[in-house]
LUMMIGU-728454 format. One record per residue: x, y, z of N, C-alpha, C in turn. Coordinates in steps of 0.05 Angstrom, whole numbers, plus 5000, padded with zeros to 4 digits. Atoms other than C-alpha are relative to their C-alpha. Example, Ala and Ser with C-alpha at 12.3 -4.5 7.8 and 13.67 -1.06 7.14 Angstrom:
! residues 2
501849765000524649105156501850245000;498449764999527349795143498550225014;
! end
This chain:
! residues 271
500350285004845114602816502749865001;497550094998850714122823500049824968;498850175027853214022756500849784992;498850204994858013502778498149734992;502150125009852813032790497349924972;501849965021848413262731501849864970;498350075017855213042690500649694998;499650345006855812352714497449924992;502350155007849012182698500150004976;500249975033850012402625501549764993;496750135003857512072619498349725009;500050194992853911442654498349824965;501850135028849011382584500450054974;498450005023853111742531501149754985;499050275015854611152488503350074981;498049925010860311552457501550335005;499349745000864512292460499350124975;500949945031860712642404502850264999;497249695010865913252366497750185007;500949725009859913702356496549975016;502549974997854213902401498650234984;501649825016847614202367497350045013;501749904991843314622406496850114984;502449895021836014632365498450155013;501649854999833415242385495750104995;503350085011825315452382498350014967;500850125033821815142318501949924984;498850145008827714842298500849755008;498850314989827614192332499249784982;500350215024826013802268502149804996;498050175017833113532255499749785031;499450204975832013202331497449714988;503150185004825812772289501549884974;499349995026830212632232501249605006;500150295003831711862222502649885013;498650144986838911812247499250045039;499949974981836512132312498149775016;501550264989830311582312501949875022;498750254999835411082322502849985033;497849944985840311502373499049965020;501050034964840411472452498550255002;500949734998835412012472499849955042;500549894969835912232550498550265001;501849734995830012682568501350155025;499249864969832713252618498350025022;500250174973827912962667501249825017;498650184992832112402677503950115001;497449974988838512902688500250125019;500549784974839513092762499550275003;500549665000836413812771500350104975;501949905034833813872697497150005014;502749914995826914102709498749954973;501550095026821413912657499250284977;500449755008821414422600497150144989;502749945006815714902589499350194984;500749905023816615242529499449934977;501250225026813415042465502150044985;497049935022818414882414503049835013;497950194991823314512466498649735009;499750305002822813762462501549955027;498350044971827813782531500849684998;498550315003832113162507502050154990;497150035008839113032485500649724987;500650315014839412532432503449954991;497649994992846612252424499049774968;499750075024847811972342500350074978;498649935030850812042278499150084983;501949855025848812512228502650054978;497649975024853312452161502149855012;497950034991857812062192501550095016;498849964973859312402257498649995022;500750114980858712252316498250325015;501549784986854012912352497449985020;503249994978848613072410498850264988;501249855018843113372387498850135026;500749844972841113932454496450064993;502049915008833213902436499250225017;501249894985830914512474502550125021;497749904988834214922524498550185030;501549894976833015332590500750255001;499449595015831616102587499850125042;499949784974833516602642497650055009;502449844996826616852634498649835018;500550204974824116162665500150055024;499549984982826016412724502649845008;498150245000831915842718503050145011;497749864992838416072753502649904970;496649925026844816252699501749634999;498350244997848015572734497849744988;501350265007842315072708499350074963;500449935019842015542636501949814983;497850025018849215432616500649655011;499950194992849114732652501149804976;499450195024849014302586502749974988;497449865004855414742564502349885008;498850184977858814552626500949675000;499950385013857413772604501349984985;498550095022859413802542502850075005;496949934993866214052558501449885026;498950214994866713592609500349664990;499950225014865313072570501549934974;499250005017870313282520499150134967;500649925029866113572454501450255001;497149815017870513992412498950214999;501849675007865014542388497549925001;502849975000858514752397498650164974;501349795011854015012343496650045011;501549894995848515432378497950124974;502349905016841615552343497450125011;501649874979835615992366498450154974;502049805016829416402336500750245010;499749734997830417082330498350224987;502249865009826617782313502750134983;497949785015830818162254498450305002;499149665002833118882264500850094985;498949955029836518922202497850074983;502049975021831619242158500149854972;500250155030834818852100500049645001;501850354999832818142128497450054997;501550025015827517812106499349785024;500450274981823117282158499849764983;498650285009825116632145502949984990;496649984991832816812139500849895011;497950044983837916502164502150185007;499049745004843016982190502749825015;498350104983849916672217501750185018;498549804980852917002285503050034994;496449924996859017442284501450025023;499449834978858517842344497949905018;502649984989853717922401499650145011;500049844975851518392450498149935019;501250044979849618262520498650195018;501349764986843718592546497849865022;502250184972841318042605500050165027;500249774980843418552657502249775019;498750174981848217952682502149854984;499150135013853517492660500849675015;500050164994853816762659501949855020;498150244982860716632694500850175027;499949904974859917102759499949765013;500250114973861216822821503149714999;498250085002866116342830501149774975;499050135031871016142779500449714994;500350345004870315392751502249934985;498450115011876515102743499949764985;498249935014881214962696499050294985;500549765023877315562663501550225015;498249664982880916332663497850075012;501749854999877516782701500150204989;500549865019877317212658501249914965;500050095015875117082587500050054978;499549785023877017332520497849994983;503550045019870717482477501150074977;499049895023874917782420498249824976;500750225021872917192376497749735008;502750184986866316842410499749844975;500950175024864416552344503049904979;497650035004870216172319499950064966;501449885011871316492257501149764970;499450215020874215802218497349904999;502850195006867715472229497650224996;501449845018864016132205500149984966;499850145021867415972139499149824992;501550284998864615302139498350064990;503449925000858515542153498850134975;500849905031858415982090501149764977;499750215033861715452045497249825003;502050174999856015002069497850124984;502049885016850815512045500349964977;499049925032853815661981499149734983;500350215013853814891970497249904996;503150094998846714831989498150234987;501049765013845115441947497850205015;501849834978842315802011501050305002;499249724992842516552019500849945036;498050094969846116592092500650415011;499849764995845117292122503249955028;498350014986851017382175500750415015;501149804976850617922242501349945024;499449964965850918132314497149935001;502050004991845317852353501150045028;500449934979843218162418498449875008;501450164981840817852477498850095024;502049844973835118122525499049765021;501050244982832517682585497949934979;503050115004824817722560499149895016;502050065018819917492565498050084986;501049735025816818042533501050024980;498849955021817518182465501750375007;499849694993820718902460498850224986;500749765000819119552451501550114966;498549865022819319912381502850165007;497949824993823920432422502049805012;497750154989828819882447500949904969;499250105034828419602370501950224988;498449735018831220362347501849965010;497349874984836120342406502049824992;498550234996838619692395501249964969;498950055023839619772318502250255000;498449784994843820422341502349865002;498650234982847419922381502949794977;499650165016849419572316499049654996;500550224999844918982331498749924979;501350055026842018622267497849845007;500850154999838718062305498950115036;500250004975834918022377498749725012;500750304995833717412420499349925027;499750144961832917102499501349875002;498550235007837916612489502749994994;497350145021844316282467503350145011;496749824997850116872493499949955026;500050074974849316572570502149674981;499150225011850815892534503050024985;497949985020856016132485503150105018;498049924980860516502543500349765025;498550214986860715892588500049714976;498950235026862415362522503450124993;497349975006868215862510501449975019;499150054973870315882583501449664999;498250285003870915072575501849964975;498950085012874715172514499549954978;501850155032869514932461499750224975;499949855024869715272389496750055007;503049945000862815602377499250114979;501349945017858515772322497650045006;502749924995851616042317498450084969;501449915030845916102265497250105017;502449964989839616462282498049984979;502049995015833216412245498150255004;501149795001829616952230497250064994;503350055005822516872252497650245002;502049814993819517572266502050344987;499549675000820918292239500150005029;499949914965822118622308498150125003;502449964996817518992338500550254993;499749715014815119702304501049944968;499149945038817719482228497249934994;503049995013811119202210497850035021;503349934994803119392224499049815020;500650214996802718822267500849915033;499050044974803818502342501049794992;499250215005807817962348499949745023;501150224980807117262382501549814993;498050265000811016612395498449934984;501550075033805916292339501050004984;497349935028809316652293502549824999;497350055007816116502311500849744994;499750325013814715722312498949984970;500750165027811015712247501750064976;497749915010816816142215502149845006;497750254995821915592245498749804979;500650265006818115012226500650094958;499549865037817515422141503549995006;496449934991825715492159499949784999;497750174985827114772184501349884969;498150235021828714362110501650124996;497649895002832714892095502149995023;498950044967835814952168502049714996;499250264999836914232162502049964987;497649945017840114222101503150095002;497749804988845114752125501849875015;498550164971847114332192500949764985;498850385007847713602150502550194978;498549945023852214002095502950155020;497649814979856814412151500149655013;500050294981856513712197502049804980;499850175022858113292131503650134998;497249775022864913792107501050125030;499749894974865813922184503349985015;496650044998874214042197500050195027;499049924978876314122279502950105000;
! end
C-alpha cells in the first residue's frame, strides 16, 4: 500500500501531534467510547487510502484523536491481523503514521491466551519480551528510510515506561502480571502441543498480534510498551474449547480495570 499517501490523509485531519498512540486491542475498545473520545476527531480507516473495512469483532477500525487526562493521544480502535490475509505493509501501516507524524510512544494492547499456569483470566500481564513465531518479519524487503536496517530488539519494550506501567498499577491497586508474549499468525487457536512447546520456549502469554506492529514503531524510533489481557487459558489447561466469545466477554469483564490502568499511566505519563 502506499503509505505515503495513507499519511497525508491522516496529517490532513489530525487536529494536533498527539505524544502517545493507544492501540485498543480485541474487547478492549471501551476507552475509544469513553467521554473525552465522544468529543475527539474520529477518522474511520475507511476514509484512509488503502485501509480496508475491518472484519473482526472487537475492532471498531477508527482512530480517534483527543485528550485523555490532559494529554493530547490517538486512540488506534482496532487493528489489521496478518491472518486477514492483509499484507505485513498495510499491518504495521498505522506505526509507520504515527512516526511520521511525530508521536513519541506507542502503548500496544491485545487479548491474549495465558501459558503461564500462574495467570489467572482476566489478568493483565505487562510485556517484557516477545517471541516471534509469524514465520516472517515485518521490516523485510526494502529498508524505509531514515530507519537502520537493521534493528536492535535488545529492549523492544522500553523499560522506563514499564516502570510507569507498574507504578500506575500499584496506584490503582491492580495486580499487573508482567511476561514474554508470543506471536503466532492464527487464525486458529493452537494446539495443546504448541501450548507445551511454547511454554518450553519461555512464553507466558500467546497472541496474533501486536510484535509486527511493535518492530516497525521501534524501527521509526517510537518508545513502546505493551499490556496484554488475559482472556483465555490456552489451549489444553482447561476441560474446555475455546472461542473468540470468550475472549471478548473476558475483555469487556477486564475493560474498567484496563481503563483505569491507561488513564493512571497516561495521567503520570514522563517522555
Amino acid at each position: 500500500m502506499d503509505v505515503q499517501a495513507a499519511f497525508q490523509a491522516l496529517k490532513s485531519r489530525a487536529p494536533f501531534v498527539p505524544e502517545l498512540a493507544i492501540v485498543l486491542g480485541s474487547g478492549l475498545g471501551q476507552l475509544a467510547h469513553c467521554a473525552e473520545a465522544v468529543v475527539g476527531v474520529s477518522i474511520p480507516f475507511t476514509e484512509i487510502p488503502g485501509f480496508p473495512q475491518q472484519t473482526v469483532l472487537g475492532h471498531a477500525g477508527k482512530m480517534i484523536f483527543c485528550e485523555i487526562e490532559g494529554r493530547k493521544v490517538v486512540l488506534q480502535a482496532g487493528r489489521f491481523h496478518f491472518y486477514e490475509g492483509h499484507p505485513m505493509a498495510l499491518c504495521t501501516a498505522p506505526m509507520r503514521m504515527y512516526g511520521h507524524l511525530g508521536v513519541k510512544a506507542v502503548l500496544h494492547t491485545n487479548a491474549a491466551g495465558a501459558v503461564n499456569w500462574n495467570y489467572k483470566v482476566g489478568e493483565l500481564m505487562l510485556i517484557s519480551d516477545h517471541i516471534n513465531l509469524q514465520g516472517t518479519n515485518s521490516l523485510i524487503g526494502p529498508n524505509v528510510e531514515p530507519g537502520p536496517r537493521f534493528v536492535d530488539m535488545t529492549e523492544a519494550y522500553d523499560r522506563d515506561l514499564r516502570h510507569q506501567i507498574h507504578a500506575a498499577a500499584i496506584a490503582c491497586d491492580q495486580r499487573l502480571q508482567e511476561g514474554v508474549y508470543l506471536a503466532v499468525t492464527g487464525p486458529s487457536f493452537e494446539t495443546p502441543a504448541e501450548i507445551r512447546a511454547f511454554r518450553a520456549l519461555g512464553a507466558d502469554a500467546v497472541g496474533m498480534s501486536t510484535v509486527p506492529e511493535v518492530i516497525v514503531a521501534r524501527h521509526e524510533g517510537m518508545k513502546v510498551v505493551g499490556i496484554s489481557c488475559l482472556c483465555n487459558m490456552a489451549a489444553g489447561m482447561l476441560p474446555q474449547p475455546l472461542t473468540h466469545t470468550e475472549v471478548l466477554e473476558a475483555g469487556a469483564a477486564a475493560a474498567e480495570r484496563f481503563e483505569g490502568l491507561v488513564r493512571r499511566f497516561v495521567r503520570d505519563l514522563k517522555l
